[in-house]
C-alpha positions as CSV (number, residue, x, y, z in Angstrom):
1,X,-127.9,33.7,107.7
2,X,-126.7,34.3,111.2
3,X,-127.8,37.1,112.0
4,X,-131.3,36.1,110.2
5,X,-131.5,33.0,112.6
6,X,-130.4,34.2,115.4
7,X,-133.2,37.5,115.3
8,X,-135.7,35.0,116.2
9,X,-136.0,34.8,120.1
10,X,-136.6,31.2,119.8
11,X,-134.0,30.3,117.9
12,X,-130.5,29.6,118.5
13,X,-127.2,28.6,116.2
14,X,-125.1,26.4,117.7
15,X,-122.2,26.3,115.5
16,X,-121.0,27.1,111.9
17,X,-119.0,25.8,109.3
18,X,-117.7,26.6,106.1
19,X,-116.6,23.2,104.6
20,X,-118.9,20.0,104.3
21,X,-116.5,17.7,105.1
22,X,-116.6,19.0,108.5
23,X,-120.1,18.9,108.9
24,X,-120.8,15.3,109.9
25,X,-118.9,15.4,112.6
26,X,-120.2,18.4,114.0
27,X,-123.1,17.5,114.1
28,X,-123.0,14.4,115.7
29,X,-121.0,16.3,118.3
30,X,-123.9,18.9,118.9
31,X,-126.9,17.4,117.8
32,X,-128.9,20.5,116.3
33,X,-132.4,20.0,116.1
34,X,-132.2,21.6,112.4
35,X,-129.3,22.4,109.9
36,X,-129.6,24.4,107.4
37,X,-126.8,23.5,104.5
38,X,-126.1,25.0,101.4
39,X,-126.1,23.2,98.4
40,X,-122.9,24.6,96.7
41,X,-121.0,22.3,99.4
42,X,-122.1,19.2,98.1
43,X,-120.4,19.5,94.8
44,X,-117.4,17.2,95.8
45,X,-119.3,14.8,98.1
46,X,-123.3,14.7,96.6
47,X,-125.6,14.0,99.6
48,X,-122.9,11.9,101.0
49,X,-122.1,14.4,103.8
50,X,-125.8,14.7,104.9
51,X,-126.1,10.8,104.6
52,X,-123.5,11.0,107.2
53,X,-124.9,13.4,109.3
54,X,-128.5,11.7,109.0
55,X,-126.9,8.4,110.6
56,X,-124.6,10.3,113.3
57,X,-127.7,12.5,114.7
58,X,-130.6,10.8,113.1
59,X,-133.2,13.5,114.6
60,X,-131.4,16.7,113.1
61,X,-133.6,17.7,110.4
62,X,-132.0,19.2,107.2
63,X,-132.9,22.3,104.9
64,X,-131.2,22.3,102.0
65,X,-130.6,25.9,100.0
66,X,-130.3,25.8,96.5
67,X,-129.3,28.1,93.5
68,X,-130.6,26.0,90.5
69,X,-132.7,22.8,91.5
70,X,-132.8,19.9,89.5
71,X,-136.1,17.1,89.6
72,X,-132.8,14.5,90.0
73,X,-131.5,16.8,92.9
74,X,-134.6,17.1,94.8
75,X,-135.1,13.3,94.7
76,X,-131.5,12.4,95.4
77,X,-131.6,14.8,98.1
78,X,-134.7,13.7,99.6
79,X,-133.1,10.0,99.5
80,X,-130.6,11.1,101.4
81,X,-132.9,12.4,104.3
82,X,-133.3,16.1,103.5
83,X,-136.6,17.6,104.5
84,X,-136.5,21.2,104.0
85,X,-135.5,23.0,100.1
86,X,-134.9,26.8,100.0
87,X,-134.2,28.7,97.0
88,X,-131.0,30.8,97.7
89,X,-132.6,33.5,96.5
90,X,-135.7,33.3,98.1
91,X,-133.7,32.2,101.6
92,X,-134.3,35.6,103.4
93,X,-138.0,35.2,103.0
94,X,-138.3,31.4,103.2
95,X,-135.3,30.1,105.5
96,X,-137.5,31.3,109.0
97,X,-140.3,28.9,107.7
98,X,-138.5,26.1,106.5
99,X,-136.6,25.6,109.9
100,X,-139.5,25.9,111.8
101,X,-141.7,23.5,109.0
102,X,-139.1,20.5,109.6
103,X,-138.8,21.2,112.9
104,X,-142.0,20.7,113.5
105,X,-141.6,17.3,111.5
106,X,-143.0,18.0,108.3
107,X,-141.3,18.8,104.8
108,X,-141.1,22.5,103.3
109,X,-140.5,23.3,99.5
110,X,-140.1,26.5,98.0
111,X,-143.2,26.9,95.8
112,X,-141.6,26.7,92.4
113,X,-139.9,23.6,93.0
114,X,-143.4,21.8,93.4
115,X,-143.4,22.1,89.4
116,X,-140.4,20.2,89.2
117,X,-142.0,17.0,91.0
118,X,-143.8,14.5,88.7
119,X,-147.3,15.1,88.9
120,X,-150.5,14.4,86.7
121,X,-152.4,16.8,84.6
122,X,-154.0,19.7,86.0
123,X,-157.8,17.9,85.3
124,X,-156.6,15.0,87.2
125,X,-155.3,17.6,90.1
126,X,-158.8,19.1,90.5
127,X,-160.8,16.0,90.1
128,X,-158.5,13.6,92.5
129,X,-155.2,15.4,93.7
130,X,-153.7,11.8,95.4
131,X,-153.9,10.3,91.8
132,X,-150.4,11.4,92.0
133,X,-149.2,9.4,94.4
134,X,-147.9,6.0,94.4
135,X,-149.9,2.8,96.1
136,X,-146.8,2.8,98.8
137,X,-147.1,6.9,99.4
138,X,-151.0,6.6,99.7
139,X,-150.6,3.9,102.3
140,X,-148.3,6.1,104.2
141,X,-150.6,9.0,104.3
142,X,-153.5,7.0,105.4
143,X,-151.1,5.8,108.4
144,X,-150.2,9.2,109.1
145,X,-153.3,10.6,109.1
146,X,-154.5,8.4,111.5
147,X,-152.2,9.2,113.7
148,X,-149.1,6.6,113.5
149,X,-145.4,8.1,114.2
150,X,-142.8,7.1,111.4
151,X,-141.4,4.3,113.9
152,X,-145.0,2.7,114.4
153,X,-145.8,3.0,110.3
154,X,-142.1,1.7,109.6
155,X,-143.0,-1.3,111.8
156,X,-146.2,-2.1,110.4
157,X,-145.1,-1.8,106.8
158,X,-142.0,-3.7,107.2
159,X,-139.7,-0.1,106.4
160,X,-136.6,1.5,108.0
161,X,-137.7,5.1,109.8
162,X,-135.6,6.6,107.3
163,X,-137.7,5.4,104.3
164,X,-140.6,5.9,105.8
165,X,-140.0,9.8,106.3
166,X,-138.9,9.9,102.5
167,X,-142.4,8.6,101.6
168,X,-143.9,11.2,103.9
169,X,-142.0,14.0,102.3
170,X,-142.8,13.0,99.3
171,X,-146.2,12.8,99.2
172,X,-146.2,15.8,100.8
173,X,-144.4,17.9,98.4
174,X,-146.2,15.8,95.5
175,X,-149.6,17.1,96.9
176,X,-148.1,21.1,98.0
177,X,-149.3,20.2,101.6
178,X,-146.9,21.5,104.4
179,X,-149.3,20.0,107.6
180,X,-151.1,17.5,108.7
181,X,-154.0,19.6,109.0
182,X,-154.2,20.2,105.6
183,X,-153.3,16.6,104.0
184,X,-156.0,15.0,106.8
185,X,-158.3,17.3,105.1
186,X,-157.2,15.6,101.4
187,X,-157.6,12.3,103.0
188,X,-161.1,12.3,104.2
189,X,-162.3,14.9,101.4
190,X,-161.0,12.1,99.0
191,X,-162.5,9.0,101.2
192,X,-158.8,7.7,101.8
193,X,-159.7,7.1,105.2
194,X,-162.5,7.6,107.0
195,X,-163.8,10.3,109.7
């Protein structure tokens, strides 16, 4: 994974470890824009560990690389401020990607972990695709795509930054979308906001 990372000239890593326990404290110590965990470590503490790290460097964005996903899994983890879910087996391919999708400040999901998420029925899909979202999630697309930051829509809707980015993420894996490009495009094809 090194070696992978570090092949991009725009890329750096800025420290390893091997156990999660040490991991909070790392990276509160060198505040990396992006970590990239793998799931296997959280067997002892669940997403306790990236909770941690979340609230010691609340601007490192997590990726999360996982053998055998679970619905409850994706959700817990995306509770617990992950924004990025690599299959392990797919990680060679996807891993470049996914760092440089949260980065960026969006959320990235391996393509057959979309089926896992709760969604409608195909016909629904084609006719409306944000009939899968809740009333809070389609508020806090039509915020984004007007332009708001997570801090300004937190503000206005009365949420912590933190929950706010879950909603985001959310909606966004709920509708496939990895942009904001692409989920502007839903929003004014499906008159959520206007023009």
């Amino acid at each position: 994974m090194r070696f992978l990372v570090e092949s991009q000239e725009d890329l750096t890593v800025v420290g390893e470890v091997r156990k999660a326990s040490e991991a909070a404290s790392m990276v509160k110590h060198l505040r990396p824009e992006v970590v990239v965990m793998d799931a296997a470590l959280l067997h002892l503490d669940g997403f306790e560990v990236i909770e941690k790290m979340r609230q010691g460097a609340p601007r490192t964005q997590i990726v999360l690389l996982i053998l055998s996903p679970t619905q409850e899994m994706l959700w817990s983890a995306l509770q617990a401020g992950v924004r990025g879910f690599v299959l392990r087996e797919a990680a060679g391919k996807e891993v470049i990607p996914a760092i440089r999708t949260v980065h960026a400040g969006h959320c990235y999901l391996s393509s057959p972990m979309n089926e896992m998420l709760d969604r409608p029925g195909q016909s629904d899909l084609l006719r409306n695709p944000l009939h899968c979202l809740s009333p809070r999630e389609r508020e806090v697309l039509r915020l984004v795509v007007e332009g708001k930051s997570s801090a300004e829509i937190a503000r206005l809707l009365f949420l912590s930054v933190k929950t706010v980015e879950t909603y985001r993420c959310r909606l966004m894996a709920k509708l496939g979308v990895h942009n904001l490009a692409h989920l502007t495009k839903l929003a004014l094809r499906y008159g959520l906001t206007a023009p």
